[in-house]
C-alpha positions in Angstrom: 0.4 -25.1 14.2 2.5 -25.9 17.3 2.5 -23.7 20.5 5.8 -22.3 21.1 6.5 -22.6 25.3 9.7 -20.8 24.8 9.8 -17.3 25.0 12.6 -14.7 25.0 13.0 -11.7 27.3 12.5 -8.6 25.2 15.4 -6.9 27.4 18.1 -9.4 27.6 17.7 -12.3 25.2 17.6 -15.0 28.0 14.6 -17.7 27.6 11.7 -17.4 30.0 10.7 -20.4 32.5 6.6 -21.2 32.2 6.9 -20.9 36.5 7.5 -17.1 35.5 4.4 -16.2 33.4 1.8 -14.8 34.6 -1.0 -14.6 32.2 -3.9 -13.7 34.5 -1.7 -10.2 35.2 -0.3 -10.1 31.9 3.2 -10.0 32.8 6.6 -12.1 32.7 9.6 -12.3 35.4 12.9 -12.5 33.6 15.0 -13.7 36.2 18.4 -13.0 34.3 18.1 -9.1 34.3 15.0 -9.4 37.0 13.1 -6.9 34.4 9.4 -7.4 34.2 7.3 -7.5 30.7 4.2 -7.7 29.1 3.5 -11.3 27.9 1.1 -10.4 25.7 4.1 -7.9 24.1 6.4 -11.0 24.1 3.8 -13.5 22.4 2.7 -10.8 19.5 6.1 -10.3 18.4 6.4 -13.9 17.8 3.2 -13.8 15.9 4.6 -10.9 14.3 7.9 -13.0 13.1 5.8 -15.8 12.1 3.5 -13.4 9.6 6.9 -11.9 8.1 8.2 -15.2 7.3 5.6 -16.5 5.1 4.1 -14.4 2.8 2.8 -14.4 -0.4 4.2 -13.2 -3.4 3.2 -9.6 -4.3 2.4 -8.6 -0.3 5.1 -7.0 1.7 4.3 -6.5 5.1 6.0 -3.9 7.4 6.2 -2.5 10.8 5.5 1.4 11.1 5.1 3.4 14.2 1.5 3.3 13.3 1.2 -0.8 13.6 1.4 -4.0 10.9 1.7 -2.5 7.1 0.6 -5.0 4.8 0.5 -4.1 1.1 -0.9 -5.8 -1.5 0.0 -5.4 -5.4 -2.1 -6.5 -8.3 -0.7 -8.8 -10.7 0.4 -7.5 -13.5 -0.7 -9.6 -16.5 -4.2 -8.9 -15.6 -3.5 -4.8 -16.4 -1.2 -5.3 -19.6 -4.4 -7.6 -20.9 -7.0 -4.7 -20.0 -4.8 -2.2 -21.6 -4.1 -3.6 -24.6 -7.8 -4.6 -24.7 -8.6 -0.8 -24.0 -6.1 0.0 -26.6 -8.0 -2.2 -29.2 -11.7 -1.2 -28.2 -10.8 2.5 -27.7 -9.3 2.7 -31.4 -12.4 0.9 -32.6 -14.9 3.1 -30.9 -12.2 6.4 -32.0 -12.5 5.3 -36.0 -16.7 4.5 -35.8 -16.7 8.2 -34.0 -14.5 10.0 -36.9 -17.0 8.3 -39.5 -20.2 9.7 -37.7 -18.9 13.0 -37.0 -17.5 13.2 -40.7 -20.9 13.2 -41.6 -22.5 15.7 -39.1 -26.3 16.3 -39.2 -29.6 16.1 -37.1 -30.0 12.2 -38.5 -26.4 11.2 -37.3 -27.3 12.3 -33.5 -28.4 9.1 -32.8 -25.4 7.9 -34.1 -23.6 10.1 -31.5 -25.5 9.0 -28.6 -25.2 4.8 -29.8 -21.4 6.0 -29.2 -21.9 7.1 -25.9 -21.5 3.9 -24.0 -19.0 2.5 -26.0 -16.5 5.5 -25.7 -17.6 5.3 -21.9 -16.9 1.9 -21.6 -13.3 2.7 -23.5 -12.2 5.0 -20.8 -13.6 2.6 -17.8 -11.1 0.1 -19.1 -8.4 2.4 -19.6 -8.4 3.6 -15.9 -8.8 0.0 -14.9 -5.6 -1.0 -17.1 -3.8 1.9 -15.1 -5.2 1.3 -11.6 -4.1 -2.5 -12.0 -0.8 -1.6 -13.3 0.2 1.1 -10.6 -2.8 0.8 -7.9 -2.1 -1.4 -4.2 -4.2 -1.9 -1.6 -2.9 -1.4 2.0 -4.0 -2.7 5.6 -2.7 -0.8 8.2 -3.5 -3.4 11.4 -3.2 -1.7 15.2 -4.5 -3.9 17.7 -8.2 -4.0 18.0 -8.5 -1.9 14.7 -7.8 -2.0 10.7 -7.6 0.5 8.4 -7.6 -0.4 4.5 -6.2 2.5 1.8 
């Protein structure tokens, strides 16, 4: 990665000399508009630009008043699979279900309770398959702090 020694004045565009940086004070002499900034304002938005430009498919990443947005989206294979797996399993465990309850009595109740993890492990995949399909994952990133939804 190269270091950039050009910078731009955030007020009038104009390129800032190296002799005007101050980075012990944290601040930057434009000496087209004579305005002074924060270098450390001037340096993140660059780093900002650079993050925008390359990223990954399936990750957006925004500005917001509340700092760097960076969503995330799960691929979408990977929930058509689980619920067309959850489909399958759930129609399984519905028909084994039907036959045990057709044939209700004290002696099929631990047919009913062999069922129990199976119909539980139906709906686990089910709210996977929908929770990859619609879910995201967001990182909200203010300087010195991260928030994840």
């Amino acid at each position: 990665m190269a270091i950039h020694t050009e910078w731009k004045c955030p007020a009038c565009g104009a390129f800032l000399a190296m002799e005007d940086v101050n980075m012990a004070a944290d601040m930057v002499l434009c000496r087209s508009c004579n305005k002074i900034s924060k270098f450390s304002e001037i340096v993140q938005e660059e780093r900002d630009e650079e993050i925008l430009d390359s990223i990954p498919r399936r990750m957006s990443v925004t500005k917001t008043a509340r700092g760097l947005e960076i969503t995330y989206k799960k691929p979408k294979g990977a929930g058509l699979f689980l619920l067309m797996f959850s489909i399958f399993w759930n129609s399984v465990t519905c028909v084994a279900l039907f036959a045990v309850m057709k044939e209700m009595s004290c002696e099929n109740l631990f047919g009913l309770l062999f069922l129990i993890p199976f119909v539980l492990v139906g709906a686990g995949t089910f709210a996977g398959a929908f929770y990859v399909l619609f879910g995201r994952m967001t990182l909200i990133l203010t300087p010195g702090r991260g928030e994840l939804f």
